[in-house]
N, C-alpha and C positions, 0 to 999 in steps of 0.2 A: 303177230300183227298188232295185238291189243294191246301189249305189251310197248312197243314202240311211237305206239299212236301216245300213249300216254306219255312218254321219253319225250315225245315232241308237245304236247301240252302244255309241258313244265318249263320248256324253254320259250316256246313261243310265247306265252302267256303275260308273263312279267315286261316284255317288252312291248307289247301291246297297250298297256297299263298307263294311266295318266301319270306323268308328271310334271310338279311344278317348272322346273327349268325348260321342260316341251312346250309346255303350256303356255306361256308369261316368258319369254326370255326377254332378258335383259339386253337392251337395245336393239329395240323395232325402231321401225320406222312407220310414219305416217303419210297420209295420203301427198303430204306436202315436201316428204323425201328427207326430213328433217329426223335425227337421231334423239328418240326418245328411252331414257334409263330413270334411274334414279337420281342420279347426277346430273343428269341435265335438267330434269324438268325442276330442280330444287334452285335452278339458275333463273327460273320466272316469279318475279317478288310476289303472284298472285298463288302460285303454290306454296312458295316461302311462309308467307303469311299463315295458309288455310292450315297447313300442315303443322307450325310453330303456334298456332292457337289452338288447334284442338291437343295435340300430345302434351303444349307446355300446361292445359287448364286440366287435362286429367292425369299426369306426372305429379301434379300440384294438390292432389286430394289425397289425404292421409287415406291409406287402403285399411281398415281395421280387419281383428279378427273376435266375434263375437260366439259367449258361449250363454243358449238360454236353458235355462232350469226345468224346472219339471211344472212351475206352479208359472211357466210364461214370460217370468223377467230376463229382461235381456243386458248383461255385462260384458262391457271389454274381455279378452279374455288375454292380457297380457303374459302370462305363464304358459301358451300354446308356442309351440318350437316355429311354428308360421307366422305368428303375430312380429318376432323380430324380425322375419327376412321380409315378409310382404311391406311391411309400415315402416322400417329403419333401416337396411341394406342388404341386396337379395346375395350379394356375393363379396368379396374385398377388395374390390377394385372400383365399385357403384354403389352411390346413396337412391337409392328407394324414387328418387324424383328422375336421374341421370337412368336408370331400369325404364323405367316405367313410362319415362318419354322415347325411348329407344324403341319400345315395344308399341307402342302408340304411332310414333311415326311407322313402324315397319307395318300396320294395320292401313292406316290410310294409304299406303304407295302401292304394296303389293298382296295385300287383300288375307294375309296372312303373319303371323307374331310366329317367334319362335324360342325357347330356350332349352337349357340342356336339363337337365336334373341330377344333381350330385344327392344321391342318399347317404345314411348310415342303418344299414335294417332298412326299418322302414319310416325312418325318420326324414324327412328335408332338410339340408342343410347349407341347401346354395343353390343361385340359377342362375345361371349365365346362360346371357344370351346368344343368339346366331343371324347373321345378317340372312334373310331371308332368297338374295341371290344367289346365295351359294348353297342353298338346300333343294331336295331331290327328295320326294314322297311317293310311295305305291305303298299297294297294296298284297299282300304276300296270301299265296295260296290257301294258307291257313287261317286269312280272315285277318293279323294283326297286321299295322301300319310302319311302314317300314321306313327310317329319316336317312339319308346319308350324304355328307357331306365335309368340305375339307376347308380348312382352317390354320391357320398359323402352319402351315406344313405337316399339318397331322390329318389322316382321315377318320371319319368318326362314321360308325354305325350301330344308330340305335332304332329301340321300339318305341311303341308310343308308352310305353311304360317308364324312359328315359329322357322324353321330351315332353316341354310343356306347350302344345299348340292352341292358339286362338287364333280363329276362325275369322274373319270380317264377312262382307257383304256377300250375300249364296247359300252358305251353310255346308258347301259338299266338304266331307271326310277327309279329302286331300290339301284340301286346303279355297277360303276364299274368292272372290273376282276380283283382280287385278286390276286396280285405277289406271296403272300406267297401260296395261295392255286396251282395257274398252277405251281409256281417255287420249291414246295415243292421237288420235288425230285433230283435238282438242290442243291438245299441249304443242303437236308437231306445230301447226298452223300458228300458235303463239307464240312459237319459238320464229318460225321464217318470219311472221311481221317484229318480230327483235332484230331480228337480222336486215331486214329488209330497211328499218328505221336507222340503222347504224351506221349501215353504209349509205345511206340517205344524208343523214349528217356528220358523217366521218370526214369529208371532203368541205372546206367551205368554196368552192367550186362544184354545186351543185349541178345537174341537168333541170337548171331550170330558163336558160338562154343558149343561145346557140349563135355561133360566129361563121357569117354568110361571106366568101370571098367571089369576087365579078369572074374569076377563070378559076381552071384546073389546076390545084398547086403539082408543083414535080413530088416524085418521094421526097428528096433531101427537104425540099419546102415543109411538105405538112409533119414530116419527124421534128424539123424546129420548130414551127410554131407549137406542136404538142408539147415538148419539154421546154419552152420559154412558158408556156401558159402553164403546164403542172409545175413548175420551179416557183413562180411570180406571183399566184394566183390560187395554189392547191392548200387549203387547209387554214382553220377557224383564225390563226393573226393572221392573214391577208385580206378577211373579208374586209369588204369596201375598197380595198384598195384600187384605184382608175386604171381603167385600163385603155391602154394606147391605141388606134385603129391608125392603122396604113395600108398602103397597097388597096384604097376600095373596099376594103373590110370593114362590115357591117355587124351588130351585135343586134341582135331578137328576140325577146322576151319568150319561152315556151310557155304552153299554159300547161300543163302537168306540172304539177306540185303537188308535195306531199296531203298538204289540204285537201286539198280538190279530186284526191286517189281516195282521201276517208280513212287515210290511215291511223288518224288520232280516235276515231271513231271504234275504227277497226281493232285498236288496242284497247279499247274501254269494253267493248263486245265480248273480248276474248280472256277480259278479267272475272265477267259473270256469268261466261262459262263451264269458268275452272272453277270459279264457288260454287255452280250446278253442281259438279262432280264430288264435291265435298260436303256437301249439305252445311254452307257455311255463307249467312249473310254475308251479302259482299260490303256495307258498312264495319261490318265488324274488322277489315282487314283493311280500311281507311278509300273505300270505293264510296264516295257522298254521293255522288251523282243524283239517286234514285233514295227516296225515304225509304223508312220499313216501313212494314204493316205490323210488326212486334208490339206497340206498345209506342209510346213517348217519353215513357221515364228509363231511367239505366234498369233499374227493378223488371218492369214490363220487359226489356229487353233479351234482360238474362236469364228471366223465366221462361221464356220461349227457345232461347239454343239449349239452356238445359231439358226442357221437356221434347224438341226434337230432333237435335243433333245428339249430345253428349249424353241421353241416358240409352239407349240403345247402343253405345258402344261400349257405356259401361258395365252394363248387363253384360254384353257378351265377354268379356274380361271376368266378371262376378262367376258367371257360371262356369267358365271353362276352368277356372281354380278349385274350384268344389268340387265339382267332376273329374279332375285329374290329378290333383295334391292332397284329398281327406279322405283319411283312411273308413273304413266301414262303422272304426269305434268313436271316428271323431262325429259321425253323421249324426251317432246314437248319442251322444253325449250334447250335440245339440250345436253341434261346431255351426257357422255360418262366416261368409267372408262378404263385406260390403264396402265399397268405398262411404267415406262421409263428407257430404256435401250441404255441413252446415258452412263452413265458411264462404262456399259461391253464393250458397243465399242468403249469406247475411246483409240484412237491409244499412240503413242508415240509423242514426244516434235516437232521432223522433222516432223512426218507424218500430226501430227495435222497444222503445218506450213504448210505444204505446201497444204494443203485442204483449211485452213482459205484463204490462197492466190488467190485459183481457186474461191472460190465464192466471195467472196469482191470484185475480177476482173470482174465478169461479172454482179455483182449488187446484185446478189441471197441474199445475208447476208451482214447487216452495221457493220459496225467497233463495233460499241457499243454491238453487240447482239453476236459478239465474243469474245468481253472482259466480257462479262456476261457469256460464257460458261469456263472462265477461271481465274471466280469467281478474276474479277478485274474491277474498278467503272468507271463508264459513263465518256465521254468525253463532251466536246459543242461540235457541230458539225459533232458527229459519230452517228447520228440516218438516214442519206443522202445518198442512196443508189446511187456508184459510178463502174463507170463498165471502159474498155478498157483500153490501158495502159498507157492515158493520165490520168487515174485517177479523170475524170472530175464528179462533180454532175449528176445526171439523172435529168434534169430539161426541163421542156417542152419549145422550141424556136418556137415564133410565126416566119411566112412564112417573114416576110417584114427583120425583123434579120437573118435569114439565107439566106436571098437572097444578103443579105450586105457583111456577112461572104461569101458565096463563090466568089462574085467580089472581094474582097479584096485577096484572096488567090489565084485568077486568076490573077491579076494584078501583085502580087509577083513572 
């Protein structure tokens, strides 16, 4: 009997177990009966927007790979076998921006990133990606995470030792929260007032007048005046066109209009919505309506998506490459992987001057390692960290020279 009971454990179990495609499938519907995917919702210019701004602005960040020393300095570490695929091309077919928006987007949509891991040993030597619909995650009796899914006409099953997953919003093991599934009825609703707007003005024969006859037309009557009026009358060149009244036929203004429904309204609503869902000022995706509270300058602006949208996602990219791509000796040796987000904040021509000036002045940065951030070549003598506004070297003066120098300055 124990024996069996446990027979039955092993099968029942696994199917019990959460998976993504259970979880999140691809095309729900929302409260408003509208079909919600990836595909469609990438059809509303307010998702368009939210989703092409965050993956193009972190696609767009050189991903480095950093190794620091024993004594705390920290170098590029262009000679690590991760530094070419994370920062120049993770596979042969995609540049490192074409990755890394792919994976970016597959974060914002469906709450989870995925790719594959090609080794050699235990070396990296490629990551290709996987569209996130077509992945299937549990968890295996034995504790490891189990991916499976099919591709190009091939099925693929691997571990998490084979897959490089990142997480988005949640944190659970199997994977992220799913925008399109909590957002579904967000999006669906956005979706019917597109639709509702379309066929609103698809016809320039709107329902916004209505044609009153004195009797009961026969059938054959009102089939012709329907197809003399949709023939005459139906669609954006006929508007204005006069229309004829005989027979006692009267024509009457309705007051339902699109106006007067809020549908213009109602589409403005349902744009800052969907920037709810994205943690994504609705200015930033050409929503003016409503100022920020960011700031006033582009600077103030960008300082605030970067401190609370875009670095929280980038963390979660940062760590789940370290935790899943570096080996036990690259930890020891001081490996780290970060994106660098000098170029998002790099100010303006004055601002940048006048910050070059504050650290140069007090030693913090040499001349040279300024003209290196504005990708202009070394000088002699600008590697010499000088500080105050004599501008002097920082060079160490034994006691017997400075006791010289201050009598001399006493005497003057």
């Amino acid at each position: 009997m124990n024996i069996l009971r446990k027979m039955a454990s092993l099968i029942i179990r696994p199917l019990t177990l959460r998976q993504t495609d259970v979880w999140y499938p691809d095309g729900l519907k929302g409260d408003s009966g509208e079909v919600v995917s990836g595909e469609t919702v990438l059809g509303l210019s307010a998702v368009w927007a939210c989703v092409n701004l965050l993956a193009g602005t972190i696609g767009s960040l050189p991903l480095m790979v950093y190794r620091t020393n024993a004594s705390g300095e920290r170098e590029v570490a262009k000679a690590h076998a991760l530094y070419r695929i994370l920062h120049d091309s993770p596979n042969y077919d995609q540049t490192a921006v074409d990755f890394w928006e792919f994976l970016s987007a597959s974060l914002e949509l469906w709450g989870s990133a995925y790719a594959k891991i090609e080794r050699n040993g235990d070396r990296v030597i490629a990551l290709r990606p996987v569209t996130p619909s077509l992945m299937s995650v549990r968890r295996l009796p034995t504790g490891t995470l189990e991916y499976r899914w099919t591709q190009d006409g091939r099925s693929y099953v691997e571990t998490d030792s084979g897959v490089l997953h990142i997480r988005g919003f949640g944190g659970d093991p199997l994977g992220g929260l799913s925008t399109l599934h909590f957002g579904r009825n967000t999006f669906g609703l956005a979706r019917a007032i597109d639709r509702s707007a379309g066929s609103t003005f698809k016809n320039g024969l709107r329902p916004t007048f209505q044609i009153i006859f004195e009797k009961w037309l026969t059938a054959e009557q009102r089939a012709l005046a329907q197809s003399e009026l949709a023939e005459k009358y139906l669609g954006a060149v006929n508007s204005g066109r006069p229309y004829i009244a005989e027979g006692g036929a009267k024509l009457e203004a309705l007051s339902l209009k699109p106006e007067d429904a809020q549908m213009l309204q109602s589409r403005s609503f349902s744009v800052e919505e969907i920037c709810r869902f994205f943690g994504v000022p609705p200015f930033m995706i050409g929503h003016t309506e409503k100022s920020t509270s960011w700031g006033t300058g582009i600077e103030q602006q960008t300082l605030g998506f970067q401190k609370f949208t875009l670095r929280r996602r980038l963390k979660r990219i940062e760590q789940a490459l370290e935790k899943q791509l570096l080996t036990p000796s690259d930890r020891a040796n001081g490996i780290t992987i970060e994106f660098n987000l000098e170029g998002l904040l790099r100010a303006d021509s004055q601002g940048r001057a006048r910050f070059y000036q504050a650290m140069t002045g007090i030693g913090a940065m040499t001349i040279n390692e300024v003209r290196a951030l504005e990708n202009l070549p070394r000088v002699d003598g600008g590697d010499v960290p000088r500080m105050q506004m004599q501008n002097v070297p920082i060079v160490e003066i034994d006691r017997d020279a400075l006791r010289e120098m201050i009598a001399q300055n006493g005497d003057s």
